[in-house]
C-alpha positions in Angstrom: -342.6 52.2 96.4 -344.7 49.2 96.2 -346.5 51.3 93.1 -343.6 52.3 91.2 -342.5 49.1 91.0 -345.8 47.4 89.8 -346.1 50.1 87.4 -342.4 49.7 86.1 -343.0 46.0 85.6 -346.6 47.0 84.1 -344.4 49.4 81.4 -342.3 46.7 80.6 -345.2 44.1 80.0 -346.9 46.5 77.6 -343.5 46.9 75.4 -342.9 43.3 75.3 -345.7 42.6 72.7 -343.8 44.0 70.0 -341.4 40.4 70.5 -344.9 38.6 69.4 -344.9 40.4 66.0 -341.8 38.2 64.1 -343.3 35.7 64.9 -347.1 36.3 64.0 -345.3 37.7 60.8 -343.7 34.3 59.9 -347.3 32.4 60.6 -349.3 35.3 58.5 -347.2 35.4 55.6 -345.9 31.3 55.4 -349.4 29.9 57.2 -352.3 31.5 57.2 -352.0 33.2 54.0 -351.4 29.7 52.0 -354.1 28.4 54.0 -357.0 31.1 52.9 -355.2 31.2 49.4 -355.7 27.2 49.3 -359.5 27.7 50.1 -359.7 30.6 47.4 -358.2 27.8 44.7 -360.6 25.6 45.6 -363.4 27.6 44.1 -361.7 27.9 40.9 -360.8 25.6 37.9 -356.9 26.2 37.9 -354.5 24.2 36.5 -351.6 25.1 38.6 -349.3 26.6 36.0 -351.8 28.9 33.7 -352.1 32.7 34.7 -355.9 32.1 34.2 -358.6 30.4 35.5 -362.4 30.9 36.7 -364.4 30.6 39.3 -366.9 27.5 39.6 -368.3 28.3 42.9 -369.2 24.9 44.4 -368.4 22.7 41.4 -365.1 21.0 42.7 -366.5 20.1 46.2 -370.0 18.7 44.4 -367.1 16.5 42.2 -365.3 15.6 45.4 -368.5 14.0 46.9 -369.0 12.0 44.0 -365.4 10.8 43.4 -365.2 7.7 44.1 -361.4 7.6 44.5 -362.6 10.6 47.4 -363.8 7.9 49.7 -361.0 5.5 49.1 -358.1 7.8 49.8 -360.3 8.9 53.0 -360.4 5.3 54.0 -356.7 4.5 53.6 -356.0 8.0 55.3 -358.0 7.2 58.3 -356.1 3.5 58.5 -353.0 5.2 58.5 -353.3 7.6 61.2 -355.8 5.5 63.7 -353.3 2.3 62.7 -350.2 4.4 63.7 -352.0 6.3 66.6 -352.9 2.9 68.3 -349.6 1.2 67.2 -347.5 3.9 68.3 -349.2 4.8 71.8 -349.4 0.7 72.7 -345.8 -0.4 71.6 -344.1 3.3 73.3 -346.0 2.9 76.6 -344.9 -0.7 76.5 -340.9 0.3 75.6 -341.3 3.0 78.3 -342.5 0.8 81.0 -339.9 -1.2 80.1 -337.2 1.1 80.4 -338.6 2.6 84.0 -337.5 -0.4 85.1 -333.9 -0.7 86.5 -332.5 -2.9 83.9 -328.7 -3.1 82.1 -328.2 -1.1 78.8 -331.0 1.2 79.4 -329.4 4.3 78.2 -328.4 2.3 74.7 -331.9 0.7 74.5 -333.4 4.2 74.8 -331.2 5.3 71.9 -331.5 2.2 69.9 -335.2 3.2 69.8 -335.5 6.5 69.4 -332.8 6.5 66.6 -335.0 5.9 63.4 -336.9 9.4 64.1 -334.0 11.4 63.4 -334.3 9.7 59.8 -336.0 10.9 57.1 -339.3 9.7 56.4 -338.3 9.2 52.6 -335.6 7.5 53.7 -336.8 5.1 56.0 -339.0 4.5 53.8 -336.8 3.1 50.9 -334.9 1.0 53.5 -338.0 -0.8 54.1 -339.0 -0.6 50.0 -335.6 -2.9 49.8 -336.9 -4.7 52.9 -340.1 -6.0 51.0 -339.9 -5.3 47.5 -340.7 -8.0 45.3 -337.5 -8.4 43.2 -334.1 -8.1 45.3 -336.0 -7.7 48.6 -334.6 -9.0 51.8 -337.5 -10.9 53.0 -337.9 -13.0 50.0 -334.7 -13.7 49.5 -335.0 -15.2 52.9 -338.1 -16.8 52.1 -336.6 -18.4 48.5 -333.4 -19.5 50.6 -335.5 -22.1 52.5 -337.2 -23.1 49.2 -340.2 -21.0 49.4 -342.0 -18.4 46.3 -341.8 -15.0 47.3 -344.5 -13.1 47.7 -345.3 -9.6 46.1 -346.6 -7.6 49.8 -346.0 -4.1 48.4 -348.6 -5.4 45.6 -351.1 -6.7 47.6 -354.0 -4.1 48.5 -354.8 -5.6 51.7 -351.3 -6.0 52.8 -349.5 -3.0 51.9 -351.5 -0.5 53.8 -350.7 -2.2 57.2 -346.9 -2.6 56.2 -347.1 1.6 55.4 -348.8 1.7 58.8 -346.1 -0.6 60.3 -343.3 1.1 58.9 -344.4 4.9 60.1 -344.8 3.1 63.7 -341.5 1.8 63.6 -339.9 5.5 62.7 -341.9 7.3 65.7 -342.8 5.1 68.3 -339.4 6.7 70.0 -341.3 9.8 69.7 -344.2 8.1 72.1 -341.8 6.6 75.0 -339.8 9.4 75.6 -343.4 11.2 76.8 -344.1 8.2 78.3 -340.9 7.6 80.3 -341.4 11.6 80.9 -345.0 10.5 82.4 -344.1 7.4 84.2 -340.8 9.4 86.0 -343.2 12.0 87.2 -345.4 9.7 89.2 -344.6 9.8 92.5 -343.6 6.3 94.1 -345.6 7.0 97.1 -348.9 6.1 95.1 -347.5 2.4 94.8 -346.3 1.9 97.9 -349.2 2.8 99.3 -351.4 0.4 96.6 -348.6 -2.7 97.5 -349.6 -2.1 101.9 -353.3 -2.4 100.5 -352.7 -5.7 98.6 -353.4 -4.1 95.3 -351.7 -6.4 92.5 -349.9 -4.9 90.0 -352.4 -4.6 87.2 -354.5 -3.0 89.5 -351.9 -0.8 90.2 -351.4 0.0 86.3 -355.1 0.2 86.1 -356.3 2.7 88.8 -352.8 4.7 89.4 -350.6 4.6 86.2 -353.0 5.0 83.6 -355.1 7.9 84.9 -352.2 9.9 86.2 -350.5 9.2 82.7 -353.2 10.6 80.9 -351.8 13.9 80.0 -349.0 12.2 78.5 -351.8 9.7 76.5 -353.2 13.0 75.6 -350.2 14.7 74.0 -349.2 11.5 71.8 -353.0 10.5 70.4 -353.0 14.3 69.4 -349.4 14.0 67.9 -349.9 10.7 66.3 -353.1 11.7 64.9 -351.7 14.6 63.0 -349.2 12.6 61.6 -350.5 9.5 60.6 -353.8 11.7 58.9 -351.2 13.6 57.0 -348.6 10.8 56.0 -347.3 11.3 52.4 -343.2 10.0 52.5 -343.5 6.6 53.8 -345.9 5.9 51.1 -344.2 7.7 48.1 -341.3 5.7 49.1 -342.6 2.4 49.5 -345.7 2.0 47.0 -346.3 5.6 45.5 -350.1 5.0 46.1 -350.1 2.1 44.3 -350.7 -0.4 42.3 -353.7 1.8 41.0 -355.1 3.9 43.7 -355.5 0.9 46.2 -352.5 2.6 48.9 -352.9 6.7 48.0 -354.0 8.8 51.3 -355.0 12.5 51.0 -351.6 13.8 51.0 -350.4 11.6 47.7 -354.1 12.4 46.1 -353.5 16.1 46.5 -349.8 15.8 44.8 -351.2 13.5 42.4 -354.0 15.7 41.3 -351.8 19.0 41.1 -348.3 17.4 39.4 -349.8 14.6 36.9 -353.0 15.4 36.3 -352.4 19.5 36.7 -355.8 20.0 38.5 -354.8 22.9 41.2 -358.4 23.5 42.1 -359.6 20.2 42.8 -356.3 19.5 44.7 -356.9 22.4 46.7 -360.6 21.3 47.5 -359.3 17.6 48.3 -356.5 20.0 50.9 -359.9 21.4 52.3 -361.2 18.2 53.1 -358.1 17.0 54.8 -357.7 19.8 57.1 -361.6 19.1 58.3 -360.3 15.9 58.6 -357.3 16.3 61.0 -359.1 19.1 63.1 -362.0 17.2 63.6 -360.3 14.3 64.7 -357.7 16.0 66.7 -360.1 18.2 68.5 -362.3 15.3 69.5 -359.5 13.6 70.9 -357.9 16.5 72.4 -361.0 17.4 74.4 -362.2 13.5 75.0 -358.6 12.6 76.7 -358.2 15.8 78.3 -361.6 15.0 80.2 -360.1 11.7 81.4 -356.9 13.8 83.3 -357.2 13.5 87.0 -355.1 15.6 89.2 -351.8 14.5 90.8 
């Protein structure tokens, strides 16, 4: 009997794989297919619109390391998501250790905060464009009501970057507390009432109990925050559109630039290359570095 079953169970197991192949349809033909078709382009001198183009083997990637505006685009990219990664993880694991606590209005405070990430990024974005735009913008209209000049920050190269960085924190750090509050709820209380008997004060207690048994939660939003912050492109269309000049473009608004205005497919396509190196590499490392720092429950 005991074989008939296991073999009943076994027939059904082998059938079930045809469920998998909608599925790896949908990735093949929408995913992977773009992606090796992107890395095809990016051997080739297309203009994105012409039925015609050639191949110039290595040509566009030789450009790329020589482009200056390469390395600048790289630099803002990598502001944006290690800014937002560290912004986002600190301020949620604050909010969520907040909201563990038994405090009045929690279930509205939770809300409150997590709203802005049902937004639109474009959106959001253009509420704070009308937050700190130069002309008609809320904060210098406050400023000139107590007698002072406004100031242009969505002009200023060294301050628009971080108010891009601020504004995609402000969107999803909802996105880190709820994993947060997920991780903190799972901790059993038993860990701190045993660290209170020994004397252990409570940054000690945050130190050697919360923060390695959050760590798969610390894992999960780097990775997440990561990814989104290397491939940010609404925030910025919204607020500056890469500008003035170049001084605010990441890889994402490069790559769109390059294809739509300046109709060069194939170096947009090599510039797509390099971001994806970018975001695996950086992903990967930080995937595998936080997962070695879990510790069993």
């Amino acid at each position: 009997m005991q074989k008939i079953k296991t073999a009943r169970f076994k027939n059904i197991n082998d059938s079930l794989w045809y469920m998998y192949v909608p599925a790896l349809l949908f990735i093949g033909f929408f995913i992977l297919y773009p992606f090796l078709n992107g890395i095809r382009i990016s051997f080739t001198d297309w203009d994105g619109f012409s039925q015609t183009y050639n191949y110039v083997g290595l040509d566009q990637y030789t450009r790329m390391l020589s482009d200056n505006n390469t390395w600048l685009v790289l630099r803002n990219t990598l502001l944006y998501g290690v800014g937002s990664t560290v912004l986002q993880n600190v301020v949620g694991l604050l909010y969520a250790i907040l909201l563990n606590q038994s405090i009045k209005f929690k279930a509205i405070t939770r809300t409150i905060i997590y709203l802005p990430v049902i937004i639109s990024p474009l959106i959001m974005g253009y509420i704070w464009y009308f937050f700190f735009a130069y002309q008609g913008g809320a904060l210098n209209d406050i400023i000139m009501l107590f007698g002072g000049d406004p100031v242009n920050l969505l002009g200023n190269p060294d301050a628009n970057i971080w108010i891009i960085v601020f504004v995609n924190t402000f969107q999803f750090v909802g996105v880190a507390m709820i994993i947060y509050l997920a991780g903190l709820q799972s901790i059993s209380g038993e860990y701190y009432e045993a660290a209170n008997i020994d004397g252990a004060s409570s940054f000690q207690q945050f130190k050697k109990i919360t923060l390695p048994l959050l760590m798969p939660s610390i894992t999960i939003n780097v990775v997440i925050n990561i990814i989104g912050g290397l491939k940010l492109f609404d925030v910025i269309i919204a607020l500056t559109n890469g500008g003035p000049g170049m001084a605010s473009q990441s890889m994402s608004t490069f790559m769109y630039n390059l294809y739509f205005s300046r109709q060069d497919a194939g170096y947009a396509a090599t510039q797509g290359v390099l971001m994806m190196l970018v975001i695996l590499i950086l992903s990967f490392s930080a995937l595998i570095y936080f997962r070695s720092k879990e510790v069993e429950a």
